[in-house]
C-alpha positions as CSV (number, residue, x, y, z in Angstrom):
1,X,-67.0,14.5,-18.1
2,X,-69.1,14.7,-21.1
3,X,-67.4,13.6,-24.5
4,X,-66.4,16.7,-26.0
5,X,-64.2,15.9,-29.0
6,X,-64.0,13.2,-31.7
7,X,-61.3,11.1,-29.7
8,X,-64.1,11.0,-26.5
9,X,-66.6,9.5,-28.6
10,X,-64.1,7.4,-30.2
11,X,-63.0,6.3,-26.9
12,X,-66.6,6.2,-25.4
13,X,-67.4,3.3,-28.5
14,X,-64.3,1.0,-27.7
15,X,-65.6,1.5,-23.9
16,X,-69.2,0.2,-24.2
17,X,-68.0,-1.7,-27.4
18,X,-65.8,-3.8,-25.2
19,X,-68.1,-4.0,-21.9
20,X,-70.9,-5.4,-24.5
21,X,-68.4,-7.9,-25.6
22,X,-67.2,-8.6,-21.9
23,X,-70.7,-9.5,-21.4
24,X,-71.6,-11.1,-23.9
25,X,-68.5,-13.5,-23.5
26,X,-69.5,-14.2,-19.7
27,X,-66.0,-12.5,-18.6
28,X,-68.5,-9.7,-16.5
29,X,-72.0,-9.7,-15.3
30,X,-74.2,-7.1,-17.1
31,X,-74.1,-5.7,-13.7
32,X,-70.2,-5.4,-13.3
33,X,-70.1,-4.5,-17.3
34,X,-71.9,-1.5,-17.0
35,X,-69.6,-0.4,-13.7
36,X,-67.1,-1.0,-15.9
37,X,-68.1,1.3,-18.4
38,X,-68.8,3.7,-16.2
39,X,-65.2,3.5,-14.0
40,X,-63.4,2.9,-17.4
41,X,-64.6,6.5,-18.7
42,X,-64.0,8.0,-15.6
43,X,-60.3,6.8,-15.8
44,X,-60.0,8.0,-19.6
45,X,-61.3,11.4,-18.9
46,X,-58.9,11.8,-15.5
47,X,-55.8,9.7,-17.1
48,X,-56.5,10.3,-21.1
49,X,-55.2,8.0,-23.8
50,X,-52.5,6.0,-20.9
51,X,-55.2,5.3,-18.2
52,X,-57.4,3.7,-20.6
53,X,-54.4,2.1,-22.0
54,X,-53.7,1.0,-18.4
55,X,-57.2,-0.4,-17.6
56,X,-57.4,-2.0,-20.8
57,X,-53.9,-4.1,-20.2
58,X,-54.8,-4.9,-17.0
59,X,-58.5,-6.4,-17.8
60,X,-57.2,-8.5,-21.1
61,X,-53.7,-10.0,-19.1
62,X,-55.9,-10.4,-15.9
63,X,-58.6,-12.1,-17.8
64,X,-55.7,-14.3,-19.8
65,X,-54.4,-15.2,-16.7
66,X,-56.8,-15.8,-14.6
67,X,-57.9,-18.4,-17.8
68,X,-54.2,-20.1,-18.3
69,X,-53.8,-23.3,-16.8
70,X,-57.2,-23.4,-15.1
71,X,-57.0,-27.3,-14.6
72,X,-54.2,-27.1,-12.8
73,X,-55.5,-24.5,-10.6
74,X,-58.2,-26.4,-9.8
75,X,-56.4,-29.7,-8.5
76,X,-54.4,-26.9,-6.4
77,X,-57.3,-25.0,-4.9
78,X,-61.0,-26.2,-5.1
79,X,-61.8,-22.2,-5.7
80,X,-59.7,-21.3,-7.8
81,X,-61.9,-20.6,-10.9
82,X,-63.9,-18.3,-8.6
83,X,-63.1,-15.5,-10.5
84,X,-64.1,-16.9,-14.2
85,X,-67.0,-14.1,-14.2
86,X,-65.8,-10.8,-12.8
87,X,-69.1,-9.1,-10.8
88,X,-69.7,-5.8,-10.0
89,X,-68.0,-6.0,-6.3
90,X,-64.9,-7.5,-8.0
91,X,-64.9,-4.6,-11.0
92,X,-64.9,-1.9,-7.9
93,X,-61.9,-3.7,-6.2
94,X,-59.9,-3.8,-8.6
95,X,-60.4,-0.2,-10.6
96,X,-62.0,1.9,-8.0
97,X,-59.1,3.5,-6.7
98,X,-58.1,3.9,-9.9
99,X,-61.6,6.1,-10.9
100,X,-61.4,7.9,-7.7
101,X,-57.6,9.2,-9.0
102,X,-59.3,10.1,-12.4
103,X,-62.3,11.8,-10.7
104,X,-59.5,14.2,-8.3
105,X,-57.5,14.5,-11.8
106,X,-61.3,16.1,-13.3
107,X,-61.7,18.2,-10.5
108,X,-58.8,19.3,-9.3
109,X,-56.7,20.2,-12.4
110,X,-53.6,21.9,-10.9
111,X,-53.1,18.5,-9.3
112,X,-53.7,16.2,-12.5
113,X,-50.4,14.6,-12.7
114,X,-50.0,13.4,-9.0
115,X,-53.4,12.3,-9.6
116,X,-52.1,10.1,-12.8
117,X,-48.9,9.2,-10.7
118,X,-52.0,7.7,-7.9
119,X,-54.0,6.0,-11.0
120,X,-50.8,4.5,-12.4
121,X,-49.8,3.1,-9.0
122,X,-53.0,1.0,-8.2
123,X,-53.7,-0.5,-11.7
124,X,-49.9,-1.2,-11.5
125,X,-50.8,-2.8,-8.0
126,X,-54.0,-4.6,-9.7
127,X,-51.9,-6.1,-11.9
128,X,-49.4,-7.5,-10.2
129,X,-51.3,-9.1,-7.7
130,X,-53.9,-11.2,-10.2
131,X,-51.1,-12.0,-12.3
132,X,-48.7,-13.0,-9.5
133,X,-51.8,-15.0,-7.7
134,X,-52.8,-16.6,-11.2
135,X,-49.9,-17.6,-12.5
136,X,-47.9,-18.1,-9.7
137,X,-50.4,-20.9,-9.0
138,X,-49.3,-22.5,-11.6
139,X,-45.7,-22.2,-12.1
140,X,-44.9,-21.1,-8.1
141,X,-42.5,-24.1,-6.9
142,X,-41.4,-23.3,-3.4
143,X,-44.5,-21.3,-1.8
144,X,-44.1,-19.5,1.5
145,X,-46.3,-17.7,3.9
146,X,-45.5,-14.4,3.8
147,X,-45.6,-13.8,7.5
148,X,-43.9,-16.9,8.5
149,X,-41.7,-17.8,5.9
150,X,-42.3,-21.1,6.4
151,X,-43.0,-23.5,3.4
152,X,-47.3,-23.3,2.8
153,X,-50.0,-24.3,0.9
154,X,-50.0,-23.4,-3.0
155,X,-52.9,-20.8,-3.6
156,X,-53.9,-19.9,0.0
157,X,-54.3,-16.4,1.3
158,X,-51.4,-15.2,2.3
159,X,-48.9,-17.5,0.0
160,X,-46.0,-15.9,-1.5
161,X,-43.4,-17.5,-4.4
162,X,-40.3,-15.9,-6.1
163,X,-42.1,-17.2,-9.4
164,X,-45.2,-15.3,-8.8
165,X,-44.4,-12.4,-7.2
166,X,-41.7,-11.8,-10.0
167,X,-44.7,-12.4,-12.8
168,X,-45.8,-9.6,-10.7
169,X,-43.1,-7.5,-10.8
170,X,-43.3,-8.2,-14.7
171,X,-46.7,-6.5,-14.7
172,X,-46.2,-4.2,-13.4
173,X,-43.5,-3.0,-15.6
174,X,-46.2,-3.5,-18.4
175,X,-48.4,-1.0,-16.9
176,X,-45.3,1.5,-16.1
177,X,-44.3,1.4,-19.9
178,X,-48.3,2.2,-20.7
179,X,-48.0,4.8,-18.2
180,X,-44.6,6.2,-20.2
181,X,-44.1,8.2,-16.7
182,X,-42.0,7.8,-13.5
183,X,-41.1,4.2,-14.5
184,X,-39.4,2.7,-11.2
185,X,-42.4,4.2,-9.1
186,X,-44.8,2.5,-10.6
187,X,-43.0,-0.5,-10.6
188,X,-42.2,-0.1,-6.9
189,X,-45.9,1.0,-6.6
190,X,-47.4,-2.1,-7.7
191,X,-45.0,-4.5,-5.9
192,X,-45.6,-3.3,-2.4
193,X,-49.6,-3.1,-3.1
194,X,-48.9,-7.0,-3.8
195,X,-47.0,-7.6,-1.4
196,X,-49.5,-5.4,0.9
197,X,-52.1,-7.9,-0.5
198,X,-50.4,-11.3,0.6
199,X,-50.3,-9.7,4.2
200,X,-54.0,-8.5,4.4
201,X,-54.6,-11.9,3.3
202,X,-52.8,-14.1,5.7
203,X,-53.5,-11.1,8.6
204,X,-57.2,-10.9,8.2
205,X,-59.2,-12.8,4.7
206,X,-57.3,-16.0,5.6
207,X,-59.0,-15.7,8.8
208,X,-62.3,-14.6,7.5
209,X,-62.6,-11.2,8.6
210,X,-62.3,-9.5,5.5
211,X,-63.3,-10.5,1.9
212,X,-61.5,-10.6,-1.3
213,X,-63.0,-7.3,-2.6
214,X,-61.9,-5.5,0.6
215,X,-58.4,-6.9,0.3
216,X,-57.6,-5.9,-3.3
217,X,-59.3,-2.8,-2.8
218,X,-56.8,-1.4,-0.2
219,X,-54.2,-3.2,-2.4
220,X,-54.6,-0.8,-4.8
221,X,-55.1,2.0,-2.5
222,X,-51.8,0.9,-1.2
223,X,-50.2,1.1,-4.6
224,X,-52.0,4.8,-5.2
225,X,-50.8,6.2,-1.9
226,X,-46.9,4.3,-2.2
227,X,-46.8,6.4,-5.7
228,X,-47.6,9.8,-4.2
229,X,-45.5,9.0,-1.2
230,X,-42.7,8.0,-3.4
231,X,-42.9,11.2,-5.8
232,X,-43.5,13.8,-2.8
233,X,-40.2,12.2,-1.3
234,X,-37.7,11.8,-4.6
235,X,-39.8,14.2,-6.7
């Protein structure tokens, strides 16, 4: 876990070079900066050069996004800059899967590349759902609820568009080049983690019983565990 070669402390530099910088520029708490720090080393050390690559893609695009068209968002839905300053809740979400796959990659050695197959699938998952939900807001034209099918609200839990999910899809493709492994997977991956996220959200946050955090948390797990289930059935 310790940096042990020139590329680790290389690495380690660019990590707290860019939480100092994330902080600095109001896109994370202190707080969430230094879990990010910590999560983002775990990920390097468990998923080398391509997790970090991973993370890294998924913070800057998520952070663009979430950024692009941000009036328009907000004549849509009254929250929707809610995310403008990621916190530490929000930094666990969204990469904690991911650093529980690089910590069984660090321990458990003769398993490392199903491991990386699990880390690829839930940044892939993380991905495309913020850039689906971001963008999608603002260039989604026929929104639907994903249980109903029914025509619904732009930007509410639960709210699917072929726009947005297919930024989505698009995302995930970006983290499944990073990856440079098991391409369609991760791709697949991602796509049913967001599409597991639009159900948890009209099935239970839309309602108020779960939060945010709690939904794009098991998003991602869903994308980590649809990877392994893929590989263990088509190898």
């Amino acid at each position: 876990m310790f940096p042990n070669s020139p590329g680790d402390w290389i690495t380690l530099t660019i990590i707290l070079t860019g939480a100092i910088a994330s902080a600095a520029l109001k896109k994370l708490t202190p707080q969430a900066a230094i879990a990010g720090a910590i999560l983002g080393w775990i990920i390097y050390k468990g998923g080398d050069l391509q997790g970090i690559g991973m993370l890294a893609a998924f913070f800057i695009l998520g952070t663009a996004a979430t950024t692009w068209g941000k009036r328009h968002k907000q004549s849509v839905h009254a929250n929707a800059d809610h995310q403008s300053r990621r916190t530490t809740g929000q930094v666990f979400a969204n990469a904690g899967v991911a650093a529980l796959a690089g910590l069984g990659a660090i321990l458990f050695p003769s398993h490392k590349p199903l491991f990386q197959l699990a880390l690829s699938g839930s940044i892939s998952s993380a991905m495309a759902d913020t850039l689906s939900s971001e963008l999608g807001m603002v260039y989604g034209k026929r929104c639907f609820n994903i249980l109903t099918w029914k025509p619904d609200q732009k930007g509410q839990d639960g709210v699917i568009s072929i726009e947005g999910t297919s930024i989505g899809v698009a995302g995930s493709a970006t983290i499944a080049l990073i990856a440079h492994h098991h391409y369609w997977i991760i791709i697949l991956a991602g796509t049913i983690g967001n599409l597991a996220d639009s159900l948890l959200g009209a099935l239970f946050e839309r309602k108020g019983l779960i939060t945010n955090n709690s939904v794009n948390f098991l998003n991602t797990l869903a994308g980590a565990l649809t990877a392994v289930l893929l590989i263990e059935i088509f190898g």
